[in-house]
ZARO-759240 format. One line per 4 residues: number of its first residue (from 1); their letters; for each residue x, y, z of C-alpha. Coordinates in pm, 1 decimal, decimal comma, always signed. Example, Ala and Ser with C-alpha at 12.3 -4.5 7.8 and 13.67 -1.06 7.14 Angstrom:
REM ZARO-759240
1 = as = +1230,0 -450,0 +780,0 ~ +1367,0 -106,0 +714,0 .
END
This chain:
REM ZARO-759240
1 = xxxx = +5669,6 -969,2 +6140,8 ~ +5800,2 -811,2 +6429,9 ~ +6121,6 -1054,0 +6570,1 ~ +6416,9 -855,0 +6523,2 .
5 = xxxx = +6637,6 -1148,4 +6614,0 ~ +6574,2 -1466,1 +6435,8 ~ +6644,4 -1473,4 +6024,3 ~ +6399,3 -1278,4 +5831,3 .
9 = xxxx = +6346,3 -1161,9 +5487,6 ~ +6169,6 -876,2 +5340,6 ~ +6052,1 -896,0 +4947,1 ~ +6044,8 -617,1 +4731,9 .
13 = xxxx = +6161,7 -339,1 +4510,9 ~ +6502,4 -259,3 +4694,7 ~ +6648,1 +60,3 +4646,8 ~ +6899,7 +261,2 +4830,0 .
17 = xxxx = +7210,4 +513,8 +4761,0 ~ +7568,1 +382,7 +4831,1 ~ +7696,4 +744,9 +4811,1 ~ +7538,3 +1107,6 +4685,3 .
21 = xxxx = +7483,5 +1082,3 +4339,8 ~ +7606,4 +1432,8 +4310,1 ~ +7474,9 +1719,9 +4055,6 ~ +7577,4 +1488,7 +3777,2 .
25 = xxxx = +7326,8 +1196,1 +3890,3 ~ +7592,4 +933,0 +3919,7 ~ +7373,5 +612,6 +3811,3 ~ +7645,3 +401,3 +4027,5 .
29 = xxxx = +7509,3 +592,1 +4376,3 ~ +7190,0 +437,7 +4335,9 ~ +7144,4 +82,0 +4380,5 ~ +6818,7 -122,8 +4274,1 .
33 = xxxx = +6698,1 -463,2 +4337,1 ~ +6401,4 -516,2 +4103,5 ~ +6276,6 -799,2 +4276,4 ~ +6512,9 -820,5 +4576,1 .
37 = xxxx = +6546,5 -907,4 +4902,7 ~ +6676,8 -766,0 +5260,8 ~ +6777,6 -1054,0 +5476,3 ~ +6767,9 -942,5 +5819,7 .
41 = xxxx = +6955,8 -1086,2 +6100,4 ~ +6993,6 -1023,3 +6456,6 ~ +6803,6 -680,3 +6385,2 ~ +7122,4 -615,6 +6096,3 .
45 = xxxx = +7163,1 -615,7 +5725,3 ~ +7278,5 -992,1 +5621,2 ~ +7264,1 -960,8 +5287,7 ~ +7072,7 -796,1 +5004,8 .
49 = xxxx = +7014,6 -844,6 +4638,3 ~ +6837,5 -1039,9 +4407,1 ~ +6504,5 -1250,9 +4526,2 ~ +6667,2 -1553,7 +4302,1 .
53 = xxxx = +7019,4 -1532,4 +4430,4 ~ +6919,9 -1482,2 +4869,7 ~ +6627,3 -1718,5 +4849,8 ~ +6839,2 -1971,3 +4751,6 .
57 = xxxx = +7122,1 -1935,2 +5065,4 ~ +6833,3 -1946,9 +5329,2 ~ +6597,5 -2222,6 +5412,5 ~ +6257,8 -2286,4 +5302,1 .
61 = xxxx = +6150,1 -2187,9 +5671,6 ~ +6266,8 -1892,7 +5673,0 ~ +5956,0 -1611,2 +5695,3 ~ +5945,8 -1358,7 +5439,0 .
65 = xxxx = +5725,2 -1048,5 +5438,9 ~ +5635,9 -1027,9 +5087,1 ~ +5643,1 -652,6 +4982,1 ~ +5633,9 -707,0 +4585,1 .
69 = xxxx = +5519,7 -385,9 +4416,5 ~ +5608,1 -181,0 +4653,0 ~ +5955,2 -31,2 +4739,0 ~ +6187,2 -83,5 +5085,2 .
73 = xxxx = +6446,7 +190,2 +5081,4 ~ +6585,9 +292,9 +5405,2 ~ +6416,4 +442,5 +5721,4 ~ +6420,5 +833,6 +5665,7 .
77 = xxxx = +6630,5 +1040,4 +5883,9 ~ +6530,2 +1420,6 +6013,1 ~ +6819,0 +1627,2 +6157,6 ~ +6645,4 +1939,1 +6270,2 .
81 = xxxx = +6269,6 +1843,1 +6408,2 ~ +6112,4 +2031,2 +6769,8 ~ +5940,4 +1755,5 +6940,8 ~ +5733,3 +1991,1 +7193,3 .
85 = xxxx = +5596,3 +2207,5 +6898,2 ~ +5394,2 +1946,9 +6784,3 ~ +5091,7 +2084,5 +6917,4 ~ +5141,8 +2449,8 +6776,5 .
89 = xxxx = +5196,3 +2333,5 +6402,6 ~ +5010,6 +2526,4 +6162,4 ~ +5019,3 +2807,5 +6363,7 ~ +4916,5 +3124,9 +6174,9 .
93 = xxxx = +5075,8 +3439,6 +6011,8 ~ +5384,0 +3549,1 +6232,0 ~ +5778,0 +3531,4 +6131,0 ~ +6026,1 +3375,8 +6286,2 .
97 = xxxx = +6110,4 +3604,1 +6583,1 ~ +5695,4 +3719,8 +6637,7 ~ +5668,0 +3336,8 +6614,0 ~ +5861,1 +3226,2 +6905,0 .
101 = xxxx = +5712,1 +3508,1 +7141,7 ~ +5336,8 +3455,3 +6994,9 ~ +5320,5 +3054,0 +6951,8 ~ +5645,4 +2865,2 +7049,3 .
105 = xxxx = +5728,2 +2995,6 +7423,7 ~ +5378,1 +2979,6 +7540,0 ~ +5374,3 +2574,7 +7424,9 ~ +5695,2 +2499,9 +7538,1 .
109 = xxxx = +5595,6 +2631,0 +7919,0 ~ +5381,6 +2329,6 +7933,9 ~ +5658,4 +2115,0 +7917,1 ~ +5781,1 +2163,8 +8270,8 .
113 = xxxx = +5503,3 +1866,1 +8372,4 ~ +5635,7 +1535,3 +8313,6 ~ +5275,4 +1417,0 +8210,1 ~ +5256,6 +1694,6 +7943,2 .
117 = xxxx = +5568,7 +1564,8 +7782,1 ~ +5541,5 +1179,4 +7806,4 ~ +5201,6 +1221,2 +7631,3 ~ +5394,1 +1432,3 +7363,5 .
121 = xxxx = +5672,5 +1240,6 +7336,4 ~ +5445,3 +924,8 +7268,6 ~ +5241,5 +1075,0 +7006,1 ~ +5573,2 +1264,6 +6808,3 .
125 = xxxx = +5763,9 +926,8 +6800,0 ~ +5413,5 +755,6 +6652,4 ~ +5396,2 +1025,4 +6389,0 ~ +5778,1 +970,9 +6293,9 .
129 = xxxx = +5714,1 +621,8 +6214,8 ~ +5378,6 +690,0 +6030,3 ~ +5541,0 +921,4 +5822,7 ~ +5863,4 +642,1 +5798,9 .
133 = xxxx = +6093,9 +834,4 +5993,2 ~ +6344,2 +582,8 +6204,9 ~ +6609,4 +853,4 +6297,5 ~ +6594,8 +1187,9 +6443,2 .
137 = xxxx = +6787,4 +1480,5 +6557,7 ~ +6578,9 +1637,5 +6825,6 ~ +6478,3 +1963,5 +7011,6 ~ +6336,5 +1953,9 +7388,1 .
141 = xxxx = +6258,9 +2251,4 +7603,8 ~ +6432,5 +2429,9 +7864,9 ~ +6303,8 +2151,0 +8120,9 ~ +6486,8 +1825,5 +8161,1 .
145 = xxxx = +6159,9 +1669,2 +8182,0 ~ +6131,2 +1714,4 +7826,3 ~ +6435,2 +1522,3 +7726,1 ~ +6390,3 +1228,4 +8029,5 .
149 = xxxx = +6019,0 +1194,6 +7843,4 ~ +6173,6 +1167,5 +7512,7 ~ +6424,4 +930,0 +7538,4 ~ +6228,8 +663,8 +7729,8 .
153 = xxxx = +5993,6 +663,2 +7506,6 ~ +6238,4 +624,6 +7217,4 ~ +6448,2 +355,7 +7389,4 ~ +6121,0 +156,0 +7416,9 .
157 = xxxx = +6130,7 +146,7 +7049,3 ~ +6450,5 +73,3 +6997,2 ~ +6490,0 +408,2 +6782,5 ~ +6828,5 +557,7 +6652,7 .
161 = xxxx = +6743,1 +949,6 +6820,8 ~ +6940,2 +1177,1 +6969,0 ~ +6784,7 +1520,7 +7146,4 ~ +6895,4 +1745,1 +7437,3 .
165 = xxxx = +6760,3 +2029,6 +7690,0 ~ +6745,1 +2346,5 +7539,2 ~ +6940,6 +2623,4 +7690,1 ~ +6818,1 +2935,6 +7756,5 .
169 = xxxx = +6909,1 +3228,5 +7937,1 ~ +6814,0 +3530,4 +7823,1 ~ +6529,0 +3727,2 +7584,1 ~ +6258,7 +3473,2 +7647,3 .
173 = xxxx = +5970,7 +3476,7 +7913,0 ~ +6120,5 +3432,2 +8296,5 ~ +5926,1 +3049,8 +8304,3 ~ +6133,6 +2936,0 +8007,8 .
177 = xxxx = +6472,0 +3081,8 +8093,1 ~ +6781,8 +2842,9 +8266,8 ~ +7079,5 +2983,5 +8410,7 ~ +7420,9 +2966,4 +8303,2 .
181 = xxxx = +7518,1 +2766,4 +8544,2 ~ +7213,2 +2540,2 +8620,6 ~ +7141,7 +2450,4 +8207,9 ~ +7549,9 +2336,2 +8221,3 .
185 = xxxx = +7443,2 +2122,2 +8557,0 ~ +7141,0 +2000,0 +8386,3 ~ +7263,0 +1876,2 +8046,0 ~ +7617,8 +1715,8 +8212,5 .
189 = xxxx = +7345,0 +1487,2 +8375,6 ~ +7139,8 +1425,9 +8105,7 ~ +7520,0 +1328,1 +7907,0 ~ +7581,9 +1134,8 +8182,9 .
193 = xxxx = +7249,9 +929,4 +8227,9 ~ +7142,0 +885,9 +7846,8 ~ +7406,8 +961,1 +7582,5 ~ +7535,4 +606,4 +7428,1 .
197 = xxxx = +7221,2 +437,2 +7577,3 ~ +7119,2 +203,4 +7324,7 ~ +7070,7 +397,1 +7028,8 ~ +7080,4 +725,1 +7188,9 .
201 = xxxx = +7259,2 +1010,5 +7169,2 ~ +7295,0 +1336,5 +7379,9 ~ +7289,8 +1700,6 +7186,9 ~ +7398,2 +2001,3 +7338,4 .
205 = xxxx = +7117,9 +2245,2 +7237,7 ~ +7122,2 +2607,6 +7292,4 ~ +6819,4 +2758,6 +7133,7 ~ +7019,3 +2990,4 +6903,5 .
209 = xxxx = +7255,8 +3281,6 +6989,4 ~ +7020,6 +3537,5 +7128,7 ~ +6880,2 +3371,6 +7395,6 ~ +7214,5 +3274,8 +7510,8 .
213 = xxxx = +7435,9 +3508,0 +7759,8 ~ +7774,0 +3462,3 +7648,8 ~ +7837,7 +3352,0 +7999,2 ~ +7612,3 +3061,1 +7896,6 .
217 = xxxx = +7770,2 +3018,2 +7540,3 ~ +8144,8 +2950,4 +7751,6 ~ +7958,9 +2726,2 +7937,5 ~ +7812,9 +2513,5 +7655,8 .
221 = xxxx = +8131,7 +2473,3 +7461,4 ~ +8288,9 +2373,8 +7788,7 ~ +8037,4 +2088,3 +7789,3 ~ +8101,9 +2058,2 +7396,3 .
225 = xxxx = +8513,8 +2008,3 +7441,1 ~ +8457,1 +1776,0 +7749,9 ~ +8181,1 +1562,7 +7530,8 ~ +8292,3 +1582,5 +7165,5 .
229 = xxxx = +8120,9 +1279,6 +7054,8 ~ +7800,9 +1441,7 +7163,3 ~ +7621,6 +1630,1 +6931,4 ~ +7578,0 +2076,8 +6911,0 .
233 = xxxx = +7228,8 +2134,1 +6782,5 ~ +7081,7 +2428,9 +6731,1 ~ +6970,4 +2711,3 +6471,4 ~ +7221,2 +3010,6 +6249,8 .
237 = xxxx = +7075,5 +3273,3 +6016,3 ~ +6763,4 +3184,5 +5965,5 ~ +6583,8 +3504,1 +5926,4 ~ +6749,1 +3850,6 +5817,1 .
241 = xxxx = +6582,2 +4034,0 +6109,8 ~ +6754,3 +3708,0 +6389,0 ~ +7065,0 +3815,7 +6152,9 ~ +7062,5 +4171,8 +6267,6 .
245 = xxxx = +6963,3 +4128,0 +6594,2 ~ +7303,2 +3909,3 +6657,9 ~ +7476,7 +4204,0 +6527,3 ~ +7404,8 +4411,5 +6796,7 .
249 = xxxx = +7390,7 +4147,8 +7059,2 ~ +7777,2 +4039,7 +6986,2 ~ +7895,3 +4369,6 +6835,0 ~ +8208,3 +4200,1 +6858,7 .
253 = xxxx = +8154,8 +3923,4 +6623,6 ~ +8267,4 +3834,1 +6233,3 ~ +7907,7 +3686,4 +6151,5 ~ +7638,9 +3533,2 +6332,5 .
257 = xxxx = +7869,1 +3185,3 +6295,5 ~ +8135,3 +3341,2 +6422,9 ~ +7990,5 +3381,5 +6755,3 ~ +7906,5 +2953,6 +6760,3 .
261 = xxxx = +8262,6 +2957,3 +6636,6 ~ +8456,1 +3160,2 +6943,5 ~ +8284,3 +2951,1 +7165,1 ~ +8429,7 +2629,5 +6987,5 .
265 = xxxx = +8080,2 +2512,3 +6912,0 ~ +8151,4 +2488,1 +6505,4 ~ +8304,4 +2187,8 +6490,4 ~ +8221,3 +1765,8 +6385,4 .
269 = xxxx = +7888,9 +1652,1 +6505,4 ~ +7752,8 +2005,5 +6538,8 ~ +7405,7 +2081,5 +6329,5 ~ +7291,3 +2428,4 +6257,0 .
273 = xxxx = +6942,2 +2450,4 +6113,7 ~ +6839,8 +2663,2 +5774,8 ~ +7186,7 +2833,3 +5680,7 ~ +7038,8 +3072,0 +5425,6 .
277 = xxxx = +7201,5 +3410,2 +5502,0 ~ +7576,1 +3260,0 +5542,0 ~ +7880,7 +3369,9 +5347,2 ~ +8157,7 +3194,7 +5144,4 .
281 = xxxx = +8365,7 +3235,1 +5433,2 ~ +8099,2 +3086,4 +5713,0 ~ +8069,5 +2799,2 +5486,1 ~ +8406,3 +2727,2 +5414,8 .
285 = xxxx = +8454,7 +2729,4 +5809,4 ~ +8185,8 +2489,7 +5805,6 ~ +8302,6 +2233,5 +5556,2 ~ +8680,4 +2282,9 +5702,8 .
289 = xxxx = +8546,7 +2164,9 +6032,1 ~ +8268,9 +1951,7 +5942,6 ~ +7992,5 +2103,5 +6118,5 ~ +7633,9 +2040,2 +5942,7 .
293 = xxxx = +7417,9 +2270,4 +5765,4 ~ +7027,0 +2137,3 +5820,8 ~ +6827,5 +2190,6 +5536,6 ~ +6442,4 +2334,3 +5653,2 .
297 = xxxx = +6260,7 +2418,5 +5325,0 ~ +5879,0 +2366,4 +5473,2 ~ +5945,8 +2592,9 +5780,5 ~ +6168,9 +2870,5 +5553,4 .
301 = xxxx = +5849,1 +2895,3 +5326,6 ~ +5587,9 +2844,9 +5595,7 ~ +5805,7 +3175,0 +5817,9 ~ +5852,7 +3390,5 +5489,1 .
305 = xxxx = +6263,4 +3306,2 +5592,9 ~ +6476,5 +3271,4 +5316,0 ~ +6597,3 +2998,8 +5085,5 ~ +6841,1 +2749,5 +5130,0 .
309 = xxxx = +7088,1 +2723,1 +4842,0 ~ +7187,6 +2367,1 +4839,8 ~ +7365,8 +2401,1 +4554,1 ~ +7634,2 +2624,5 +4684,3 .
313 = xxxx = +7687,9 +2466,6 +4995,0 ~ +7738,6 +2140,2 +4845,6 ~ +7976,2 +2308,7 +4627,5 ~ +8160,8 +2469,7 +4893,1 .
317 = xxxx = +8183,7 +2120,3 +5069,3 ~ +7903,1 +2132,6 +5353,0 ~ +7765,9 +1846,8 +5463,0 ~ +7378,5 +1899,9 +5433,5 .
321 = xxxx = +7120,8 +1704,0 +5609,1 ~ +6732,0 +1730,4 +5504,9 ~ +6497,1 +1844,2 +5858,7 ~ +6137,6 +1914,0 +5858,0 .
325 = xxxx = +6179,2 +2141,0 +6170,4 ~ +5835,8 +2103,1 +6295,9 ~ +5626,8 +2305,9 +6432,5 ~ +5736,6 +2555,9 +6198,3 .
329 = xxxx = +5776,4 +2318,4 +5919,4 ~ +5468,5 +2197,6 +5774,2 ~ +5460,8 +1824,4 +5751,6 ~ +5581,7 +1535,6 +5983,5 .
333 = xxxx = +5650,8 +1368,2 +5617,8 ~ +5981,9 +1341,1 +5487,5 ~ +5822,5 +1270,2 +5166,0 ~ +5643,0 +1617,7 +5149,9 .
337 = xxxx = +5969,5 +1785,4 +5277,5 ~ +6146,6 +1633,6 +4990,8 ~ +5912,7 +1783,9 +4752,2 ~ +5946,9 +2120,5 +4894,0 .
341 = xxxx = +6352,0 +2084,4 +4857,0 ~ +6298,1 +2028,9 +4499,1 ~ +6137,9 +2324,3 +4451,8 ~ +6306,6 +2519,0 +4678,0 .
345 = xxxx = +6647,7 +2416,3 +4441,2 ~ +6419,8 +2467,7 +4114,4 ~ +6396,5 +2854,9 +4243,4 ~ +6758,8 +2815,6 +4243,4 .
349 = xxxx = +6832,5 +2706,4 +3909,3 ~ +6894,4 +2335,1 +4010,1 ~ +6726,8 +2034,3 +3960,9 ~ +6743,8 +1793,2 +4213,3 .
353 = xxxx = +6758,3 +1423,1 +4056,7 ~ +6506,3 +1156,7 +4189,7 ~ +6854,5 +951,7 +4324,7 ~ +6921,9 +1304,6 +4472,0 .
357 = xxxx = +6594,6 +1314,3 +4633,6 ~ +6617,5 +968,4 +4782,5 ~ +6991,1 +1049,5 +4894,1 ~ +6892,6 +1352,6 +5071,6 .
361 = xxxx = +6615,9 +1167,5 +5285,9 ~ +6797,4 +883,5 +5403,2 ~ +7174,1 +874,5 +5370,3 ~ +7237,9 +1223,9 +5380,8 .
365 = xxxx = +7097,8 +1273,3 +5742,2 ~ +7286,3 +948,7 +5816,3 ~ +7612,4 +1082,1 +5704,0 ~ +7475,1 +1491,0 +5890,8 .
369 = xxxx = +7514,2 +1296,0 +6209,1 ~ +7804,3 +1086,6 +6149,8 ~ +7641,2 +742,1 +6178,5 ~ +7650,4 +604,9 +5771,4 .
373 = xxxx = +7805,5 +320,3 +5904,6 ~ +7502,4 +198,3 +6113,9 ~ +7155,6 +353,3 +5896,8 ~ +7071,6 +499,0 +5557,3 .
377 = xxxx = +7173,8 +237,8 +5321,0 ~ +7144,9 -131,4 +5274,4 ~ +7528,9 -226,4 +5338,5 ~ +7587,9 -524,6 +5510,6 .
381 = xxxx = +7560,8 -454,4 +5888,3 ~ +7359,1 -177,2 +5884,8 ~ +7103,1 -159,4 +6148,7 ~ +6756,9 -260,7 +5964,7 .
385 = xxxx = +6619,6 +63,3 +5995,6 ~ +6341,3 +101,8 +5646,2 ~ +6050,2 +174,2 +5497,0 ~ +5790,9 -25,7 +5267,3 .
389 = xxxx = +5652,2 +251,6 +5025,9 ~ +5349,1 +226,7 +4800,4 ~ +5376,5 +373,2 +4467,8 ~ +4997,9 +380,7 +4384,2 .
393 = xxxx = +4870,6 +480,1 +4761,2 ~ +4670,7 +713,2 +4549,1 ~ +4428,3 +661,7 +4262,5 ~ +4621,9 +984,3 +4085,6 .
397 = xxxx = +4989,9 +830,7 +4256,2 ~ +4835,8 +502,6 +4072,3 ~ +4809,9 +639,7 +3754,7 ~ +5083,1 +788,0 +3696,1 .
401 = xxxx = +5267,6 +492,9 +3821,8 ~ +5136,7 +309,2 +3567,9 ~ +5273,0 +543,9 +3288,1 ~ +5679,6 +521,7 +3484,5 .
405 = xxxx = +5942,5 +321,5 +3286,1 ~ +6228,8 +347,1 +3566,7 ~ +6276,5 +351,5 +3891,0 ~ +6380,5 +709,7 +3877,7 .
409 = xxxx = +6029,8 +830,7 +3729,9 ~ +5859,6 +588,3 +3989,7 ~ +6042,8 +773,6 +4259,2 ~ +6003,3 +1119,5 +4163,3 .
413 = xxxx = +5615,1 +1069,1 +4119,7 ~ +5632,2 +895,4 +4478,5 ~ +5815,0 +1238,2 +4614,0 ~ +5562,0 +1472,2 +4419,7 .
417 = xxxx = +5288,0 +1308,8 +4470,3 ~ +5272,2 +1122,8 +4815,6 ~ +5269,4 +1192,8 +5211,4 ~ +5214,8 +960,2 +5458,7 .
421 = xxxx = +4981,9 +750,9 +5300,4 ~ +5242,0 +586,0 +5106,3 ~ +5383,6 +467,9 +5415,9 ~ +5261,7 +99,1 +5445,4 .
425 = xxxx = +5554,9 -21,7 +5683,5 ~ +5805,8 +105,5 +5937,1 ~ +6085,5 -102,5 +6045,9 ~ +6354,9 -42,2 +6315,1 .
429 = xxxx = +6639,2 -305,7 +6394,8 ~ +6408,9 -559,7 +6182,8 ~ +6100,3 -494,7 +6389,1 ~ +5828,2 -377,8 +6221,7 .
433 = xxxx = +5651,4 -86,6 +6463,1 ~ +5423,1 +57,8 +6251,7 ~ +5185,4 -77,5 +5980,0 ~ +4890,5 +85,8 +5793,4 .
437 = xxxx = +4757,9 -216,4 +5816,8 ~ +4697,2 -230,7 +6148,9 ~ +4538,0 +125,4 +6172,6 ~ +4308,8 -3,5 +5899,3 .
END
């Protein structure tokens, strides 16, 4: 099950989006195999479609993992997830900026030993996959450790991630804090050792605005105009109180975007987490520039933030990428994430579709960071980045499986109703490197 090179076909119920189905549910976005098959080759997409019409191209010797009754749609991708806050998930009855001083800076001060974050790093890459997450978009800490942990780890998977060293220089504890000077030294080495290694990618990260001199904001979109196919990651409006507090830390600025913007850090390949107190005229810089709102709906319930308004932003022409932005966000489960983006919309007045749903969790984040040519569908040449998914993982998922009549319903119960136990199969470059069989 696990050569990525020879010919190999998996057998199932394909389904995956060729493009966003939009708020009018365009039935031509989502395609579906019944009883198909993804013929992998050389750890690519070969060809996909019907079991009948692929069987009968290949030879009898070729293997075939037999996934009938169960659906293969492609590996899910988070754009906004924190890596060293694993351990401080579920962390108790603060907001945002009481969060970070109470929970989130103490943890991350651990991450200065290189033991502390290879063990991390191992077990947040495991939970990805056991939730069926096969691409990432990812925070470190301050410490380069961090990020040299990460990425080895990743590259011995063969995973699609990208993640960077946060930079920080100001209003956090003295043990957490960079310099100007030394976090641009830091990450132009990091760039310079890891980004286009394999399937990695390098993202300049500072934390968000505050904690960033604007001596150290020059200096990151120095780094950001010298490496502009790297990505910008990090967080805008979040929280009204952050919101005010940039106010009167850059008197001088428009908006709380508008200080990212002066510093030429709104621009392609740039992410900005949550998004939810942002005006018409922040988002049309956005969309004019392409820059990536990152759509948080566990963590903006979990913090009492805000809510997201999907809606609008797609209608104002910002690209939006789903992020469970653990350890703030709930749930390592895309699946679960979706669910709370559906209701998080419903508040809103919109109903997300069950193509919409699917679209949001796989080719949406492909398409956030600019690589829909390589993951999130099923087109020929993709990387084989999926995930097998059982519809009845659950005696209640079961039974109301049994009473679907599409693949829409089938998918909208899997989204309401699952987590990672539907997960039976994760597969990267046509390697499969996690089964719930094996943890049996």
């Amino acid at each position: 099950m696990s050569d990525a090179q020879g010919l190999h076909a998996v057998r199932g119920r394909i389904v995956h989006c060729l493009h966003d189905p939009g708020e009018g549910d365009d039935r031509n976005a989502l395609e579906v195999f019944d009883d198909g098959v993804l013929l992998i080759e050389g750890g690519r997409v070969a060809r996909v479609g019907p079991a009948e019409d692929v069987l009968a191209t290949v030879g009898a010797e070729v293997s075939v993992t037999d996934c009938r009754g169960q659906l293969v749609v492609p590996g899910f991708v988070d754009v906004h997830i924190h890596y060293p806050q694993t351990d401080m998930i579920a962390s108790y009855g603060e907001q945002l900026l009481a969060w970070l001083e109470r929970y989130t800076f103490p943890t991350e001060g651990r991450f200065g030993d290189a033991a502390v974050a290879a063990d991390t790093a191992g077990f947040f890459l495991d939970e990805l996959l056991r939730n069926g997450t096969t691409s990432a978009l990812v925070l470190g800490t301050v410490h380069p450790e961090s990020v040299e942990a990460l990425f080895q780890a990743a590259r011995g998977l063969g995973m699609r991630l990208a993640a960077g060293k946060v930079l920080m220089d100001r209003n956090a504890p003295e043990y957490l804090r960079d310099t100007a000077e030394s976090g641009y030294r830091d990450s132009r080495e990091l760039i310079e050792r890891w980004h286009g290694v394999d399937r990695l990618s390098y993202a300049i990260t500072p934390r968000f605005a505050p904690t960033s001199s604007e001596a150290q904001l020059e200096r990151v979109g120095e780094l950001a105009t010298a490496y502009p196919d790297t990505y910008v990651h990090t967080h805008v409006a979040e929280n009204r109180a952050e919101v005010a507090w940039v106010s009167e830390l850059f008197p001088w600025s428009r908006s709380y975007l508008d200080v990212y913007d002066c510093y030429g850090l709104v621009r392609e390949r740039a992410l900005y987490a949550h998004c939810i107190y942002l005006d018409e005229r922040d988002r049309r810089r956005m969309a004019e520039t392409g820059a990536v709102a990152g759509f948080c709906p566990t963590s903006n319930l979990f913090l009492g933030s805000g809510l997201f308004d999907y809606a609008t932003a797609r209608s104002d022409g910002v690209k939006v990428g789903l992020a469970t932005d653990v350890g703030a966000g709930t749930s390592f489960s895309m699946i679960r994430t979706v669910a709370e983006a559906y209701k998080v919309a419903q508040l809103q007045g919109t109903a997300l579709s069950p193509a919409r749903l699917l679209y949001l969790a796989t080719l949406a984040g492909a398409e956030a960071l600019a690589v829909a040519d390589r993951i999130g569908s099923f087109r020929e040449g993709n990387e084989a980045d999926f995930v097998v998914l059982d519809p009845t993982a659950t005696p209640l998922m079961a039974r109301r499986h049994a009473h679907t009549e599409s693949v829409e319903e089938q998918l909208f119960a899997l989204f309401t109703l699952g987590d990672d136990r539907c997960v039976k199969s994760t597969w990267l470059q046509g390697a499969c490197r996690y089964s719930q069989s094996d943890r049996a």
